[in-house]
N, C-alpha and C positions, 0 to 999 in steps of 0.2 A: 787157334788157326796157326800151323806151321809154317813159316816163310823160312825163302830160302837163304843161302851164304850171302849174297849180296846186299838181302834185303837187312841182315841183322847187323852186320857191318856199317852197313847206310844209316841203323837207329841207332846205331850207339853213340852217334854223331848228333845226337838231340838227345838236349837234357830232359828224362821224363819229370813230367808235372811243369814245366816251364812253360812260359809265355815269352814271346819273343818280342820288340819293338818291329815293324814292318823292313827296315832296314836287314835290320840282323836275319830276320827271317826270308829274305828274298837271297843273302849271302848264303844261307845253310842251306835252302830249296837246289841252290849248284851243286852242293856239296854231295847233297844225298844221291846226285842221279850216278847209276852203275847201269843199266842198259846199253847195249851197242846201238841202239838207234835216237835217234834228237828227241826225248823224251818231252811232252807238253808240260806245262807247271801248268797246276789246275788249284782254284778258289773254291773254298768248299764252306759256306755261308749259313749258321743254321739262325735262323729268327725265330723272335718272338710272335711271329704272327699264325694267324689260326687261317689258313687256307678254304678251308668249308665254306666259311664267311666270303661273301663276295667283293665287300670292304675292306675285304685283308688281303686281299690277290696283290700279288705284283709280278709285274712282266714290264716289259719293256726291252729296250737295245743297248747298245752303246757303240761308241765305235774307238777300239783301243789304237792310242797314239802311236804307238810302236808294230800295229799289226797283229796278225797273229801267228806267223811264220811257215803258214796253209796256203795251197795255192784253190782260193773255194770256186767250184764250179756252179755256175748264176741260172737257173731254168725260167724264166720270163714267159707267163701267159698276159697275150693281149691281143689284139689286133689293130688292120689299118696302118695310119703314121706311127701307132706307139710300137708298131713292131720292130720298123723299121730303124727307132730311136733305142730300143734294145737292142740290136745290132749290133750299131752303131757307138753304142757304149761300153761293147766290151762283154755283152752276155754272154753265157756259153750256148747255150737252148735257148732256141723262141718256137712258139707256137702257139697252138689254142687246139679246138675240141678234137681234134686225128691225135691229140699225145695221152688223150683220156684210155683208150686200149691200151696203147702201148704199156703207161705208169700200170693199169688194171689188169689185164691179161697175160703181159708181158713181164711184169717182174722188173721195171728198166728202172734204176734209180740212180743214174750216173751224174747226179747234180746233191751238192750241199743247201741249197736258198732257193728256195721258192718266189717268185718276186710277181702280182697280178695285177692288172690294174681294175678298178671296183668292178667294172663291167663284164669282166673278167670272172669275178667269182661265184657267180651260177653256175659257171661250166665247172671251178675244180672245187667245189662245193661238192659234186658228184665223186673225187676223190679220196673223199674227207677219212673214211674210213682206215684208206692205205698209208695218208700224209700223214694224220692224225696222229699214232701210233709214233711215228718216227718222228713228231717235233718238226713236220718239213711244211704244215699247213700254214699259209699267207694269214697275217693277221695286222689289223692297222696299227696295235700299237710297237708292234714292232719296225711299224715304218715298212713292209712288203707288204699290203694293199697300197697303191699309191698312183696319180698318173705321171707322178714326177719318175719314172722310172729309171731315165738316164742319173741318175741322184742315186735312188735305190742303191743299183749295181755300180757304180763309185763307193758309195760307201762301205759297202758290203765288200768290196774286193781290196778296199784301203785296210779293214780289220773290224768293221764292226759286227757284234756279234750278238745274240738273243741270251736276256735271262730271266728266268720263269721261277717262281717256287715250283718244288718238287710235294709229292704227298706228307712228306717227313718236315713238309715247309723249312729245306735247304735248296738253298740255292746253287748251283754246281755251276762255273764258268770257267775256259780257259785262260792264262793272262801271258799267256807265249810257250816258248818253247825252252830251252835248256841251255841252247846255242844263243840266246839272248845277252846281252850284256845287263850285269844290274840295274843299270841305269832302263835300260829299256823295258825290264820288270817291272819295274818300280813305278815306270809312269802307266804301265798298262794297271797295275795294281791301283792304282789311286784313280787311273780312273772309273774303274768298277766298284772300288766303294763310295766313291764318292758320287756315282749314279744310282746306287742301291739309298744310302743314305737320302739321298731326294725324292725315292719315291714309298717313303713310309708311308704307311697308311695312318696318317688322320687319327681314326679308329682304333690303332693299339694302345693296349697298357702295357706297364709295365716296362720289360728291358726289351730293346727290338735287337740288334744284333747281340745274339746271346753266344757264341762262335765264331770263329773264323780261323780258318786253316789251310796251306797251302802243301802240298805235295806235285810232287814228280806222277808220271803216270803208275811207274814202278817202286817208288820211294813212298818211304815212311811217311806221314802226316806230322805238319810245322806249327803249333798255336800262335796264332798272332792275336796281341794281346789288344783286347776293345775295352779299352778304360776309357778312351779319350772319346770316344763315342756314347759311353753313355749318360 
């Protein structure tokens, strides 16, 4: 795969075959960015677990200390007082079953979080096919099923964010932006492994975090070294 002037510039700034200490590798993750836009620093996660298995699944949330330096728009299905309490907290969208055309017919997807409360999910259960797809469908352990919804969309607008094994059973999550200060990497980074590591599955052999690597949206990939992890 050919990459371009910026990108080969940006690798020759990383030693290949190296592992970095988390430190060091959050310092080089500034280094490599060459984009004109505030480029994301993304966690890129491969485990040892076998995703087929339903005992290997991991998902979950987190909520990064530093944010994620996104301004995420909140789409709240509920009704009654929980509508109101959506509102009220800061959602972007509220509604219930008139926004089912709209997401279905309409093509409208001007929200990042999906947030329902349980009663709620019969109606975007009907959904399921368009969220699905996009990672946008409410699910409880990511904490969007909930009636605590003024919570939900706090949290979710403070920085917290979802992360799922992928088919390749990698985990991909952002830990800021570029425009970050290290320090404020660094605590978003520790807090995403340090919520991956808790929710191992029971169930695995062997090594569970067998990878971990950070890059810029446009920059080369960082190894960060998981000794101390295993």
């Amino acid at each position: 795969m050919k990459h371009g002037k910026k990108y080969s510039e940006a690798a020759k700034l990383v030693e290949r075959g190296a592992f970095y200490d988390p430190a060091e590798a959050v310092a080089l993750v500034k280094k490599t960015a060459s984009a004109k836009f505030d480029e994301t620093v993304e966690l890129h996660i491969r485990t040892g677990c076998d995703g087929r298995h339903a005992d290997q699944q991991i998902r979950g949330a987190v909520v990064l200390p530093s944010g994620t330096g996104k301004d995420v728009r909140v789409l709240v299905f509920a009704k009654g007082d929980k509508l109101t309490e959506a509102q009220n907290a800061g959602a972007d969208f509220v509604g219930g079953e008139e926004l089912i055309p709209k997401i279905q017919n309409e093509g409208w997807f001007e929200f990042d979080v999906v947030v329902a409360t349980p009663d709620m999910m019969g109606v975007v259960g009907r959904l399921g096919k368009v969220l699905g797809p996009k990672g946008l469908m409410p699910n409880p352990k990511a904490g969007t099923v909930t009636m605590d919804v003024a919570k939900a969309i706090s949290d979710i607008k403070a920085g917290k964010i979802e992360y799922r094994l992928d088919k390749a059973n990698i985990v991909h999550v952002p830990v800021g932006k570029v425009s970050f200060t290290e320090d404020q990497l660094q605590a978003n980074y520790n807090a995403v492994i340090d919520a991956i590591l808790k929710a191992k599955p029971s169930t695995i052999k062997g090594q569970y975090l067998k990878s971990v690597t950070l890059a810029t949206t446009m920059g080369p990939g960082i190894h960060v070294t998981t000794a101390k992890y295993s």
